[in-house]
C-alpha positions in Angstrom: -9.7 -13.1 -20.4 -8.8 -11.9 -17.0 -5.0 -13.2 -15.3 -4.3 -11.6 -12.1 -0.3 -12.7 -11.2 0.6 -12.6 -7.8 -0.9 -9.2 -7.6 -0.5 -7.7 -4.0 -1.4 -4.1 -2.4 -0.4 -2.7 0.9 -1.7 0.5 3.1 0.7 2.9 4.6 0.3 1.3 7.9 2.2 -2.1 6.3 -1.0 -4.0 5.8 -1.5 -6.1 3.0 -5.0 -5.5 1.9 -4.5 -8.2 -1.1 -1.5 -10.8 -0.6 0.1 -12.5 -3.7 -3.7 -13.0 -5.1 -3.1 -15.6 -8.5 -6.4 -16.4 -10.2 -7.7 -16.9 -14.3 -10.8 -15.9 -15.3 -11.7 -17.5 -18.7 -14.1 -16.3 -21.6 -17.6 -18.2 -20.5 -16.7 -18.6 -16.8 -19.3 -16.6 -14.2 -16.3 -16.7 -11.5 -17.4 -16.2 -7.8 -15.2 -13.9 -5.2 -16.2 -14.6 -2.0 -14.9 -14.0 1.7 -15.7 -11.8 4.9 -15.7 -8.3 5.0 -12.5 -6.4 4.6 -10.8 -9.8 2.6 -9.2 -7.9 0.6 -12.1 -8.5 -2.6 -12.9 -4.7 -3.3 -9.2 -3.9 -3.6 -8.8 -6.7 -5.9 -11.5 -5.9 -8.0 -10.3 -1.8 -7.8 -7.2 -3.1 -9.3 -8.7 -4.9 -11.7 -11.0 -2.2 -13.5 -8.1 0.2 -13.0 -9.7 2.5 -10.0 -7.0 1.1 -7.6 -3.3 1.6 -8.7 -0.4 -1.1 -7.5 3.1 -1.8 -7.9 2.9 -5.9 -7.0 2.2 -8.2 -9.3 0.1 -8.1 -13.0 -3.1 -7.5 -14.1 -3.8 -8.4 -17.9 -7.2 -8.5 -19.6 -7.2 -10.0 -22.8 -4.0 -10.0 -23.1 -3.3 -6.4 -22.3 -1.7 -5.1 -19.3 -3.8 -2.7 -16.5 -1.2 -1.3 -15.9 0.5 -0.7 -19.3 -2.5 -0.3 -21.6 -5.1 0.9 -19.2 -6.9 2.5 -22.2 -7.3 -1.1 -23.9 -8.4 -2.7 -21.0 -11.2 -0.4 -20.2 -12.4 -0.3 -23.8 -13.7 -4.3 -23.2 -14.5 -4.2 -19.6 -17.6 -2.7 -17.6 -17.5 -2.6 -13.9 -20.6 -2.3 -11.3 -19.6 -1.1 -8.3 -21.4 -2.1 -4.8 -22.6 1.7 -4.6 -23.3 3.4 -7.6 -22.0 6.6 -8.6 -23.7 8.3 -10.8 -24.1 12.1 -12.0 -27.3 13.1 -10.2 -27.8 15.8 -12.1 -28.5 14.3 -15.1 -31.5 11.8 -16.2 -31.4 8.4 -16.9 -31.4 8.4 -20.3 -28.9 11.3 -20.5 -26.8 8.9 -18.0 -26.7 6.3 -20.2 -26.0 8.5 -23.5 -22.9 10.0 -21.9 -21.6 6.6 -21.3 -22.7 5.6 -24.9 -20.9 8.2 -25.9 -17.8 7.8 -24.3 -17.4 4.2 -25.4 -18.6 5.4 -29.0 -21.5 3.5 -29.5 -24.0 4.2 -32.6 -27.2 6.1 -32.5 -28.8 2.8 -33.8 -27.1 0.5 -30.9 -27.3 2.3 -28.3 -31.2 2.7 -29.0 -31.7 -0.5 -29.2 -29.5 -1.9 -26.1 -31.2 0.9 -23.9 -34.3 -0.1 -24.9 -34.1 -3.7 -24.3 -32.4 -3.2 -20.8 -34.8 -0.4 -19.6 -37.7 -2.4 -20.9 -36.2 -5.7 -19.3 -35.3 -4.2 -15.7 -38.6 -2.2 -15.7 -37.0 2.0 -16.2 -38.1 3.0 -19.3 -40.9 5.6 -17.7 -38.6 6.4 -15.3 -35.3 7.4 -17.7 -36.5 10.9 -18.4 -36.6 12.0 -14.3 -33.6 13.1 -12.8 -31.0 10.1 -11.2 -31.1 12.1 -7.6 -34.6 11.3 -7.6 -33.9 7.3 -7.9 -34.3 4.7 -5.2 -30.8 2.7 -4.4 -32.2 0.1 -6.6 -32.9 2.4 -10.1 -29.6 3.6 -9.4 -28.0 0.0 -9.3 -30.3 -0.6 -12.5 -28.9 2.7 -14.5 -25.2 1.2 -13.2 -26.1 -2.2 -14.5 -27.5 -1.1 -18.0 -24.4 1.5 -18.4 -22.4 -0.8 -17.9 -23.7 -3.7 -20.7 -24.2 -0.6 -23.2 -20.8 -1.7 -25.0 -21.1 -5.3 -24.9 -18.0 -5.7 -22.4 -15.7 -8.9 -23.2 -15.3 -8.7 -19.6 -18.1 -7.6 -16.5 -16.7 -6.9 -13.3 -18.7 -6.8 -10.3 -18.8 -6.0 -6.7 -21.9 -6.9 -4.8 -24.0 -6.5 -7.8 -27.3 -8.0 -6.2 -27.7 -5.2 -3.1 -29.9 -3.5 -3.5 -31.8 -5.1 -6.2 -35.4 -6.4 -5.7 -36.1 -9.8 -6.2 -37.0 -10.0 -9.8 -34.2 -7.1 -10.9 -31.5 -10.3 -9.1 -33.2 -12.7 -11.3 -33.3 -10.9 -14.4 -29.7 -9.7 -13.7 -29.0 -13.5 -13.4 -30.5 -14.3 -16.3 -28.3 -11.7 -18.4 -25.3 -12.6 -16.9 -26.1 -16.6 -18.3 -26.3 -14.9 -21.8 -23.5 -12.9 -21.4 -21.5 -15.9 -20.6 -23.0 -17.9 -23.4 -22.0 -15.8 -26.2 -18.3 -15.3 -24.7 -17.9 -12.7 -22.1 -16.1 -13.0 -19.0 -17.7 -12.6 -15.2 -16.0 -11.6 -12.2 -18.1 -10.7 -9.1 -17.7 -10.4 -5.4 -20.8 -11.5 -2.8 -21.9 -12.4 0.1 -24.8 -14.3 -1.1 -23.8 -17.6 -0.8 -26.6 -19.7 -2.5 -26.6 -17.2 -5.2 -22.9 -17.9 -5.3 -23.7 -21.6 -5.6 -26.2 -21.5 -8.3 -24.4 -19.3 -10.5 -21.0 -19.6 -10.9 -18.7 -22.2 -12.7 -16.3 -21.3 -10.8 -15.1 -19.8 -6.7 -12.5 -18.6 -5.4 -12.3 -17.8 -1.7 -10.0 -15.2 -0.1 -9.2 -14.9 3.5 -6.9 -11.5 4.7 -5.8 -10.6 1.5 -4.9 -14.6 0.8 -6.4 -17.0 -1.9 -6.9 -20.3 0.5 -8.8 -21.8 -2.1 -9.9 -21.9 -5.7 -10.9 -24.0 -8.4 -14.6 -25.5 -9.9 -17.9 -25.3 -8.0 -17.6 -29.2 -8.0 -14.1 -28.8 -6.8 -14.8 -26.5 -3.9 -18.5 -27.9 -2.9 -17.6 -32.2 -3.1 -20.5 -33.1 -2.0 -21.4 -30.1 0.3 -23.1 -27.0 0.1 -20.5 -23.4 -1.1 -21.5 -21.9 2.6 -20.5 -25.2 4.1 -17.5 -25.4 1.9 -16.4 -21.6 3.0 -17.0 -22.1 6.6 -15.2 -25.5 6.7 -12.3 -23.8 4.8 -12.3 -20.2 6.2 -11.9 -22.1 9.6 -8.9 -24.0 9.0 -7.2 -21.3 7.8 
């Protein structure tokens, strides 16, 4: 669902932010990105949703290219950033009907998707009060349910649990199972290890703008805990 091919990207000082990054990301995989601050993961997932423009390498979701058919690729992908950006001028519910709209989703759908998302993460009496009056966390909860409005082949997210409180992470987790089981692809970026851990099918770790590993959870882990793993392999590099 998601090939990144030796994609690379450099500042105009002559640093590469991202490095000859190569990973797949099938349909059904929850697929960890994980490594220190300033690893280069943002500006790999930036590329990825199209936010961040490059020249090295390729970028293909379902078999499109990012950079050929950005249209294509956007039209079956949702992204969460780490800090949402929303229009705080609007409501909630007006939020999430411009983004229905632009993805042209039905009266009847989108009805019924808001509904079950607002209900689940605990918004609906909230949807009709203006976003600059939300807390970080309602904001990160508008982002998430804007962004499963379309039913996304593929979810892209950076840090998607900051923020959240702890039963927003767990229902989030719980979606994100669902998602997977009926066929869509997850990419995310944290920082929280264990969550890391429990979730994913699959890690990869970058390290200065370098995979230094990839692979399985079992692959990675053998025997040892994901932080223990990272720390052991972060080091050597």
């Amino acid at each position: 669902m998601l090939e990144i091919k030796n994609y690379s990207k450099s500042y105009a000082e002559g640093k590469k932010a991202a490095d000859d990054v190569t990973l797949t990301v099938e349909s059904g995989d929850i697929y960890g990105f994980i490594g220190h601050n300033g690893a280069g993961k943002s500006t790999t997932i930036r590329a990825v949703v199209g936010v961040l423009d490059f020249t090295e390498g390729e970028i293909y979701i379902d078999g499109h290219s990012v950079k050929d058919e950005p249209l294509e690729c956007k039209k079956i992908t949702a992204y969460i950033p780490d800090n949402p950006d929303l229009y705080e001028n609007l409501t909630g519910i007006q939020y999430l009907n411009f983004v229905a709209d632009v993805f042209d989703i039905s009266a009847k759908d989108r009805e019924e998707r808001i509904k079950k998302y607002a209900d689940t993460f605990e918004i609906t009496d909230s949807l009709g009060d203006l976003i600059s009056s939300y807390s970080h966390g309602m904001k990160q909860k508008v982002a998430i349910i804007s962004a499963l409005i379309h039913n996304p082949k593929l979810l892209v997210l950076d840090e998607p649990f900051v923020g959240l409180d702890p039963k927003a992470t767990f229902t989030l987790k719980e979606i994100m199972h669902e998602m997977c089981k009926q066929g869509t692809a997850i990419f995310f970026s944290t920082h929280v290890l264990d969550v890391a851990e429990k979730l994913c099918n699959k890690v990869a770790i970058i390290k200065k703008g370098k995979i230094i590993a990839s692979g399985t959870m079992e692959e990675l882990t053998v025997g040892q805990s994901l932080e223990e793993a990272f720390l052991e392999v972060a080091n050597e590099e």
